[in-house]
C-alpha positions in Angstrom: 175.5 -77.2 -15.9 172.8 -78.6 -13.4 174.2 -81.2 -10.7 171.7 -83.7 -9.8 173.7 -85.5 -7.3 173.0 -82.8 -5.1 171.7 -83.0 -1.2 170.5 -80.4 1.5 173.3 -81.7 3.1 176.5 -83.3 1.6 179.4 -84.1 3.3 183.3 -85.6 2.1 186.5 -86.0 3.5 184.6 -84.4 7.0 184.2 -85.7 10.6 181.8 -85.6 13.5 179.6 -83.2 11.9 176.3 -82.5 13.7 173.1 -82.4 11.7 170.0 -81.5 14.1 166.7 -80.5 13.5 166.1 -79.9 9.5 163.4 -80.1 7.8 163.9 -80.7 4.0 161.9 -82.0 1.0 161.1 -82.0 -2.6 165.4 -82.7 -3.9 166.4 -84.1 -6.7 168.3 -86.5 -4.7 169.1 -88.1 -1.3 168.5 -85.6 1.3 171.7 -86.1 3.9 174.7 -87.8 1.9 178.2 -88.6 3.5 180.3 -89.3 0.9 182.6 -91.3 2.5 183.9 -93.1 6.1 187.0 -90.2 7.1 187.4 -90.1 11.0 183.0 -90.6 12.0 181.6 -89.6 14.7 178.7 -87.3 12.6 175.4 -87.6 14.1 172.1 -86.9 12.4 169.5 -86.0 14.8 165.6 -84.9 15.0 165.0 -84.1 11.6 162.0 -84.3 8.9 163.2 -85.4 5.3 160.7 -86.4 2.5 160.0 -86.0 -1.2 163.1 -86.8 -2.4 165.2 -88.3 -5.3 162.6 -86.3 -7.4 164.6 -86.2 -10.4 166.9 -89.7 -9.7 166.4 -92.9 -8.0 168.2 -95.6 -6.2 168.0 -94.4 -2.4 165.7 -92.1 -0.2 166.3 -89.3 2.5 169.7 -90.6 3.6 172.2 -92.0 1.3 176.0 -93.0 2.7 179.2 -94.5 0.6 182.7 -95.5 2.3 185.0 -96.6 -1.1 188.2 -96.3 0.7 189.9 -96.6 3.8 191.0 -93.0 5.5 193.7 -92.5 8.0 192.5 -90.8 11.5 192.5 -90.4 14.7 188.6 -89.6 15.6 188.0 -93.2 17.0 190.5 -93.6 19.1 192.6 -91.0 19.7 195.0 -93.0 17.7 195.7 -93.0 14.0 193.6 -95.7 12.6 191.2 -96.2 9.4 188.4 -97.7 11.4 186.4 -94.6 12.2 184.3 -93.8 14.9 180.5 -94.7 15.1 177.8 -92.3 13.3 174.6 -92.1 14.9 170.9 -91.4 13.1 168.2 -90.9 15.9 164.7 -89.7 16.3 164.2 -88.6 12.5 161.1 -88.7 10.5 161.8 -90.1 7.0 159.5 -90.8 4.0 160.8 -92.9 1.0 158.2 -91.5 -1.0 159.9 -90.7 -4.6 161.2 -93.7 -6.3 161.8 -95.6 -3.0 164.6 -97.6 -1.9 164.6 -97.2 1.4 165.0 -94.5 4.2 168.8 -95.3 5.4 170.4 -96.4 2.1 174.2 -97.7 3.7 175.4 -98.4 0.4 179.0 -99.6 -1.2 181.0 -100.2 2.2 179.6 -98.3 4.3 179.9 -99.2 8.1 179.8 -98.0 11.9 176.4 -96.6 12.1 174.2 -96.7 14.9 171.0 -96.2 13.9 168.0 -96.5 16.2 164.5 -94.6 17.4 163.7 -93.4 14.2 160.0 -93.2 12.2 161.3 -94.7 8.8 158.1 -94.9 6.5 157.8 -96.4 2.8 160.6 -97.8 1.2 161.6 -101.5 -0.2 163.1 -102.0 2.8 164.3 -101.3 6.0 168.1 -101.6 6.4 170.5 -102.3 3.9 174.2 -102.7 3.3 176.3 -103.9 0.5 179.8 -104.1 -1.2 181.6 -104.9 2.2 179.6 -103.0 4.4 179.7 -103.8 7.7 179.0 -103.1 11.7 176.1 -101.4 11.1 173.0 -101.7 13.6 169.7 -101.0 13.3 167.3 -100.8 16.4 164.6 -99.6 18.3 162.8 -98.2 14.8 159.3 -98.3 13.5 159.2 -98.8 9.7 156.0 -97.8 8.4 154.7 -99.8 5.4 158.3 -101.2 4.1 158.3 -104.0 1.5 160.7 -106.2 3.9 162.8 -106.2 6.9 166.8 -106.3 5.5 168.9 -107.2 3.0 172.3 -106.7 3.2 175.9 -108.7 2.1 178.1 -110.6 4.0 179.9 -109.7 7.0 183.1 -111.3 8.7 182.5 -112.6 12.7 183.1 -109.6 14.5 181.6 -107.7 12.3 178.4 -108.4 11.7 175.1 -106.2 11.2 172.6 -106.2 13.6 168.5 -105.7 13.1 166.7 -105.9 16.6 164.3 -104.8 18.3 162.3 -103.2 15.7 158.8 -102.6 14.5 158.3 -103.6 10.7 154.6 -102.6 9.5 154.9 -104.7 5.9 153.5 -104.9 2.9 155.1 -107.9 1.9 156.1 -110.9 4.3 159.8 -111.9 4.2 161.7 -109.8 7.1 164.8 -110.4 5.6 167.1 -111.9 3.3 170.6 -111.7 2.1 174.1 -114.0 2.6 173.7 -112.0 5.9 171.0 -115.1 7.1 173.9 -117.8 7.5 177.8 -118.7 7.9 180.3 -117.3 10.6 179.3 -113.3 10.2 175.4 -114.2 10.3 173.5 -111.0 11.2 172.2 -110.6 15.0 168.6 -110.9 14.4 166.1 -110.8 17.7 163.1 -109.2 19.6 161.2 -108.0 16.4 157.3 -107.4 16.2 156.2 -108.0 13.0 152.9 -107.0 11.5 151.7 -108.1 7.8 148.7 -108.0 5.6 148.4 -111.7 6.2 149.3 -112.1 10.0 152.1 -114.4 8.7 155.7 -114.0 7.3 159.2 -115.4 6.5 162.6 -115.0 7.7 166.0 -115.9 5.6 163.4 -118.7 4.2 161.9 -119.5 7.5 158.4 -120.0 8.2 158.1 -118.7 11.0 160.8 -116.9 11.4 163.4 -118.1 13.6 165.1 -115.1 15.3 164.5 -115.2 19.5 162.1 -113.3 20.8 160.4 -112.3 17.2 156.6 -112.0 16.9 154.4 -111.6 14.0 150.8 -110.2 13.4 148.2 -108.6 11.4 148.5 -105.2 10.6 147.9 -102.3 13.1 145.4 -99.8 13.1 147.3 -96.3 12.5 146.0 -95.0 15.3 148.8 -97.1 16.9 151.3 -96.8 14.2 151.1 -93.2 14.6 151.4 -93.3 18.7 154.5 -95.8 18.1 156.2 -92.9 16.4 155.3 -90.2 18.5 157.3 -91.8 21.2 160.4 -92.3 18.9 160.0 -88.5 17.9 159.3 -86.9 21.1 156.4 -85.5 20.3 
């Protein structure tokens, strides 16, 4: 019997697990996987993940679920199934096999901080779905992604945020998703942009509308590449 859901690193019904300084490549699947949302407080730190989902597809380096709700106290100190924020910093991932994207938050997953990470290839940048929620994205470079976002619905309170980020395109729209509009709109502001065309959309805007956003032509990657060395302390 040969598993192909499979991972240099899976984790389920674990908290605040610390994952620092790895380098992995050529798997058959996602690279780190949490299986689920029990208690938080993991942190996934300085590491180089590429080449896989070699023999699958769907996601990239990191792949997350959160199906159902688990009773803990690792938030609070109380009992509570909200757990407690997981953080993803200062890695180097490449969506190179059958790319999705880098961070795949998929089917409910929430309370992720991720932020200062080199996130290269991939359909797109952040993503949530199926009820996921509170999960923020900032202060990344994304190297050459098709687009921005696109994630579900949140409700106020618990919205997604995407800011202050570098997106290097190869398409145009930043982002899309019910997360554009109503009472749990995503918090949207301060991105650089940079397209083949100079130009792109946001939620259907033209220009986008989010404060503080800018958009260009592409960089040269001489710049792309000193962006990143900053995020990876290099």
């Amino acid at each position: 019997h040969y598993e192909k859901q499979s991972s240099f690193w899976f984790q389920g019904k674990v908290a605040a697990s610390v994952i620092k300084y790895n380098v992995f490549f050529n798997g058959p699947r996602a690279g780190i996987n949490f299986n689920d949302g029990l208690g938080g407080g993991d942190l996934v730190e300085g590491n180089l993940v590429f080449s896989t989902c070699r023999e699958s597809s769907d996601h990239g380096p990191f792949n997350s679920w959160d199906r159902q709700p688990f009773l803990s106290s690792q938030r609070t100190g109380q009992p509570s199934v909200q757990m407690a924020w997981r953080e993803l910093k200062h890695n180097f991932f490449i969506d190179n096999y059958n790319l999705q994207e880098g961070v795949d938050n998929d089917d409910g997953s929430a309370f992720y901080h991720t932020h200062d990470n080199f996130l290269v290839s991939g359909g797109r940048g952040m993503k949530n779905d199926y009820g996921g929620h509170d999960n923020y994205h900032y202060n990344n470079v994304y190297g050459y992604v098709g687009k921005g976002f696109g994630i579900c619905s949140q409700l106020p309170g618990h919205e997604d945020a995407f800011y202050n980020n570098t997106l290097i395109m190869t398409g145009t729209e930043v982002g899309t998703g019910e997360g554009c509009s109503g009472p749990g709109k995503t918090i949207v502001h301060d991105l650089k942009v940079y397209t083949p065309t100079g130009n792109a959309t946001e939620c259907g805007h033209s220009p986008p509308q989010s404060p503080g956003t800018t958009v260009h032509k592409l960089p040269p990657d001489d710049d792309i590449i000193a962006w990143a060395k900053v995020l990876l302390r290099m």
